[in-house]
DOVO-927460 format. One line per field, with one value per residue: residue number from 1; residue in one letter; x, z, y of N, C-alpha, C in turn. Coordinates in steps of 0.1 Angstrom, whole numbers, plus 5000, padded with zeros to 4 digits. Each point is the difference from the previous one (the first is absolute). Layout:
N
kolba = (NUM,...) .
loke = (a,...) .
nx = (X,...) .
nz = (Z,...) .
ny = (Y,...) .
cax = (X,...) .
caz = (Z,...) .
cay = (Y,...) .
cx = (X,...) .
cz = (Z,...) .
cy = (Y,...) .
//
This chain:
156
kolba = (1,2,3,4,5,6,7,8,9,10,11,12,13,14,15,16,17,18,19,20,21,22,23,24,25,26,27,28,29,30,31,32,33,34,35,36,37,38,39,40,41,42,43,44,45,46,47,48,49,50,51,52,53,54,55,56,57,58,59,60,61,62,63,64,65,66,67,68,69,70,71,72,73,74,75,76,77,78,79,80,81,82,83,84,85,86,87,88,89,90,91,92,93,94,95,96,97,98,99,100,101,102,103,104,105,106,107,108,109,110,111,112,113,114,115,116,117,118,119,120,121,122,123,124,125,126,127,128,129,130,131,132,133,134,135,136,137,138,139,140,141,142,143,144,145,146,147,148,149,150,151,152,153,154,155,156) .
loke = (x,x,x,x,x,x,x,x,x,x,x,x,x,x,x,x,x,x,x,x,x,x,x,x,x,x,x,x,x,x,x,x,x,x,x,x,x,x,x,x,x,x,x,x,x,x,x,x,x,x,x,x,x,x,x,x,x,x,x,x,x,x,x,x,x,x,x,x,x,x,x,x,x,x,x,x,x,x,x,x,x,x,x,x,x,x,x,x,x,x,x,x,x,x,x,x,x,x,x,x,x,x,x,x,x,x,x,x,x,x,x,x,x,x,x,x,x,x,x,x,x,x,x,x,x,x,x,x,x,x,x,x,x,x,x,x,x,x,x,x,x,x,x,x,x,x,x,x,x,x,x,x,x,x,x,x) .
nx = (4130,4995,4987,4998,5005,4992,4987,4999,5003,4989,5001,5004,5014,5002,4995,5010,4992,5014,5004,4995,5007,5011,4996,4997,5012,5009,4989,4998,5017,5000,4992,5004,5011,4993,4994,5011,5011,4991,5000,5011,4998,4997,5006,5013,5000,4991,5001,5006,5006,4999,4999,4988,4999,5001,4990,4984,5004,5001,4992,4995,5005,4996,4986,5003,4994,5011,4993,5015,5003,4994,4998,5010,4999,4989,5008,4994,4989,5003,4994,5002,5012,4999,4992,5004,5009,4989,4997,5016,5010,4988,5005,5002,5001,4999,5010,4996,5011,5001,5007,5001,5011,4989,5000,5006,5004,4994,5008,5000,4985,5005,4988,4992,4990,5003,5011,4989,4994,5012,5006,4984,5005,5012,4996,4988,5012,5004,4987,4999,5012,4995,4988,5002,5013,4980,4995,5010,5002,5007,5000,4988,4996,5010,4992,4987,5007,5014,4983,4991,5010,5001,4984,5000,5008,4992,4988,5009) .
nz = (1480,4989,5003,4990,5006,5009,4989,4993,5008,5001,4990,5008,4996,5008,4996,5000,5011,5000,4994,5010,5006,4994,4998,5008,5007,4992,5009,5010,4999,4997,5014,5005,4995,5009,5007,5003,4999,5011,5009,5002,5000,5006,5000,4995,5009,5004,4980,5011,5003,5016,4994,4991,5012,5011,4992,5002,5011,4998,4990,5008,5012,4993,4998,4998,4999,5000,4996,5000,4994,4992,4993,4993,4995,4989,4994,4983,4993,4991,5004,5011,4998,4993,5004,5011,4995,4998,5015,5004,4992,4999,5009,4990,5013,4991,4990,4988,4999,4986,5003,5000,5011,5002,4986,5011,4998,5007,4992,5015,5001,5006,4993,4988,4996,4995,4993,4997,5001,5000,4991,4997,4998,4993,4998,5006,5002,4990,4991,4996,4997,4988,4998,5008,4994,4998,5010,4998,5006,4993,5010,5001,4995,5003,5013,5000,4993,5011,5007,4992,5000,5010,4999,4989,5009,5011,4994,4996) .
ny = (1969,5003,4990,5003,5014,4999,4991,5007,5006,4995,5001,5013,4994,5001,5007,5008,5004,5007,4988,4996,5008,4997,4984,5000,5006,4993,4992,5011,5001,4985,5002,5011,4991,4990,5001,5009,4990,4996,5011,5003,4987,4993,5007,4989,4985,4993,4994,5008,4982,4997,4986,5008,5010,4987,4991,5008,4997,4983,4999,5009,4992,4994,5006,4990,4988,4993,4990,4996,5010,5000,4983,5000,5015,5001,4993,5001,4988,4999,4988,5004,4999,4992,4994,5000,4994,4988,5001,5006,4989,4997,5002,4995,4993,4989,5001,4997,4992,4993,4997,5009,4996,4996,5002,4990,5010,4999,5008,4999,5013,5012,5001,5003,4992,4991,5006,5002,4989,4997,5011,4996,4985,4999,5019,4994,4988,5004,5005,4991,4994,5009,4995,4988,5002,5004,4984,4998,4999,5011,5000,4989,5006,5013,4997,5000,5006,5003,4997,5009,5009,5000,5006,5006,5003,4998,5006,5013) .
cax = (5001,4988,4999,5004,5019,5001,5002,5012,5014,5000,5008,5018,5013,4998,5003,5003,4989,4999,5001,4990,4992,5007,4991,4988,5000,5001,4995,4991,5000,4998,4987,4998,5003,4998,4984,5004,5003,4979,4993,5004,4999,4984,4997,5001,4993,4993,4998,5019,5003,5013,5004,5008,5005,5011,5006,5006,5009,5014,5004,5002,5016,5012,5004,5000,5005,4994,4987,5004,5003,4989,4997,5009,4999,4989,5000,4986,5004,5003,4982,4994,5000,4998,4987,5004,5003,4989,4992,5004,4998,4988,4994,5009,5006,5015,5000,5009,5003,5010,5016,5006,5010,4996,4978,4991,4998,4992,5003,4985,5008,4991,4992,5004,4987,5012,5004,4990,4998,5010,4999,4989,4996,5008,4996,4992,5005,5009,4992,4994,5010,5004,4991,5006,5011,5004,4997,5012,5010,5012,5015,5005,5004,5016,5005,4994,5004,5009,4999,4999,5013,5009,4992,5002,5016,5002,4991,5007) .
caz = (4987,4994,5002,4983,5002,5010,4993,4995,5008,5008,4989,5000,5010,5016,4999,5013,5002,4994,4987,5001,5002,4989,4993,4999,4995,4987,4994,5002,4984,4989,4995,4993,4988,4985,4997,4992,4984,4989,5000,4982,4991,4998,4995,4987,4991,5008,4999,4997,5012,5001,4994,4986,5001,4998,4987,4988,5005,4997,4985,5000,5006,4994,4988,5002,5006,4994,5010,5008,5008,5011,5007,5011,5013,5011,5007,5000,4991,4987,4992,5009,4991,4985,5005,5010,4988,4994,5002,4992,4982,4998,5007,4993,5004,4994,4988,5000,4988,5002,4998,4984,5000,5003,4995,5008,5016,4997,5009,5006,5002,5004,4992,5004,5008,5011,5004,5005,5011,5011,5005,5007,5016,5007,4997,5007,5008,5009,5010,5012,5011,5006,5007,5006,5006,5003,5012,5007,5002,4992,5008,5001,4982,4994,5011,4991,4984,5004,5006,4988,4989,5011,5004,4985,4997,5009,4994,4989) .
cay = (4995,4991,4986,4996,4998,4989,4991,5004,4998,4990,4993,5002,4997,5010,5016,5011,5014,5010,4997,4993,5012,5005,4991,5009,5014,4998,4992,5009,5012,4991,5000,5013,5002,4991,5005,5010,4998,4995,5013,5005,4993,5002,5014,5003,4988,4992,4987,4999,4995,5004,4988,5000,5012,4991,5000,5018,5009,4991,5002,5015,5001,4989,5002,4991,4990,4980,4996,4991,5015,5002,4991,5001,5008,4997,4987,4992,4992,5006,5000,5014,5019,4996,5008,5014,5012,5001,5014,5013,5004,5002,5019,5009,5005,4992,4994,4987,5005,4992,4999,4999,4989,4987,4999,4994,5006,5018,5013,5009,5010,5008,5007,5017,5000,4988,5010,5014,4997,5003,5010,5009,4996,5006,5008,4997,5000,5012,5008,4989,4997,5018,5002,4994,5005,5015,5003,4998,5014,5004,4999,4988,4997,4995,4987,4993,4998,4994,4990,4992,4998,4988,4985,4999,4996,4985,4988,4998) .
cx = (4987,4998,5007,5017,5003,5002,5012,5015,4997,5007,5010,5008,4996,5003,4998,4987,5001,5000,4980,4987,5000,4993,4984,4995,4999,4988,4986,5001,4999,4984,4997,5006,4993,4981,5003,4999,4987,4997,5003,4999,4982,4993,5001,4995,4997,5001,5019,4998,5014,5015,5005,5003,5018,5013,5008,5009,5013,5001,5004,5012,5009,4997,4990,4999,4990,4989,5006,5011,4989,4996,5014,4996,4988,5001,4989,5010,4996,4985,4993,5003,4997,4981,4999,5003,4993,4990,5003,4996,4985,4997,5014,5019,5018,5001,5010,5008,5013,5013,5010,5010,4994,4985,4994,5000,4990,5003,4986,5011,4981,4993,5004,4986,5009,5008,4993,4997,5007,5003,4990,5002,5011,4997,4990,5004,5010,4995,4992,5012,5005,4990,5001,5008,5004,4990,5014,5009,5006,5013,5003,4998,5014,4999,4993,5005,5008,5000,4995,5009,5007,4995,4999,5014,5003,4995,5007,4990) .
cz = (4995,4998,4984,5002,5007,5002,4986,5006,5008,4991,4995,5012,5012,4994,5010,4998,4992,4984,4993,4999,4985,4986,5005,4991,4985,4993,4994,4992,4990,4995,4997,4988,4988,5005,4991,4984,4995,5000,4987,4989,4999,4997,4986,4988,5010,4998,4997,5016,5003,5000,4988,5000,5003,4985,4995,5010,4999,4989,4997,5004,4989,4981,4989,5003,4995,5012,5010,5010,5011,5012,5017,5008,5009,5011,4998,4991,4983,4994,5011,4993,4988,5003,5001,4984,4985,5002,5001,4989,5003,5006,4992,5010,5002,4991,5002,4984,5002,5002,4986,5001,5006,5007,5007,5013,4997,5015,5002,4998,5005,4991,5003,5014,5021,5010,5004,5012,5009,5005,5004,5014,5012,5002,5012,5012,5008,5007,5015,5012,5005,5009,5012,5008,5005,5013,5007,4999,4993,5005,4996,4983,5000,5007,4991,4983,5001,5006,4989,4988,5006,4996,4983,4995,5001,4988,4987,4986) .
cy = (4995,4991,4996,4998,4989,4988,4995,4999,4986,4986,4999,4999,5015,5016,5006,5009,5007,5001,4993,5016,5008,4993,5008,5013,4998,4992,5009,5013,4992,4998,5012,5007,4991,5012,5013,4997,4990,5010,5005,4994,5002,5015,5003,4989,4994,4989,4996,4994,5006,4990,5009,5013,5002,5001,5011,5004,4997,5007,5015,5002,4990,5008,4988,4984,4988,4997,4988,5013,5004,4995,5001,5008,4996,4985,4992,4993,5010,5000,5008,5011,4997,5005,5014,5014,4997,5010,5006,5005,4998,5018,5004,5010,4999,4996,4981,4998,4987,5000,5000,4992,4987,5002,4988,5013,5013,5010,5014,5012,5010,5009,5017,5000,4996,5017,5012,4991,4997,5013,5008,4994,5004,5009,5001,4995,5010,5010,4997,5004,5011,5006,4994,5009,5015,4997,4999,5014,5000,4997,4985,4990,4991,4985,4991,4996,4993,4983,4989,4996,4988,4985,4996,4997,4987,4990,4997,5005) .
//
């Protein structure tokens, strides 16, 4: 196991080996999924962190969403994303726009600019992971999609 899992488990109630083997394994496609999605991202905007890349992606899946919406998901406090989507709206990459039923709230939503960038990035990642997945043999795809569907089910 790697000294990083190691430490880490060493902060939790006793895990069995084989589950402990299993936190590795995941922590390690976690670093290679988050270098994948800067790679792609920095290919397409450089001055887009991956904090507010965050955002566009809540907002892309919800449509969407109040700055205390936000604040929930991210788990920050409401004046972090109140910033955070200042410099959005400044790279033009979300709009902001009042609440027509209770004009103290301003409803975010994703630019047409906001949307190209998700999809080029997405777009870049997938090639990436396809690129990736053509050192693994073809036989073992279905094991792998399956191992990841399980572990995305779990998280809800």
């Amino acid at each position: 196991m790697h000294e990083q899992a190691t430490e880490v488990l060493s902060d939790l109630p006793a895990v069995p080996r084989a589950q402990a083997e299993v936190v590795d394994a995941v922590l390690a496609a976690n670093r290679l999924f988050v270098a994948v999605a800067s790679r792609a991202l920095a290919g397409i905007r450089q001055d887009v962190t991956m904090p507010q890349f965050r955002v566009l992606v809540l907002l892309g899946q919800a449509g969407q969403m109040t700055v205390a919406q936000l604040a929930a998901d991210l788990e920050v406090v409401p004046s972090t994303v109140t910033r955070m989507c200042d410099r959005l709206l400044a790279k033009r990459l979300i709009t902001r726009r009042i609440d027509r039923q209770d004009r103290r709230r301003a409803v975010l939503a994703l630019s047409a600019a906001g949307e190209q960038l998700l999809a080029e990035s997405t777009r870049r990642r997938a090639a990436e992971i396809t690129r990736l997945l053509a050192a693994i043999p073809a036989d073992e795809h279905a094991r792998v999609a399956e191992a990841l569907r399980t572990l995305v089910a779990a998280g809800g």
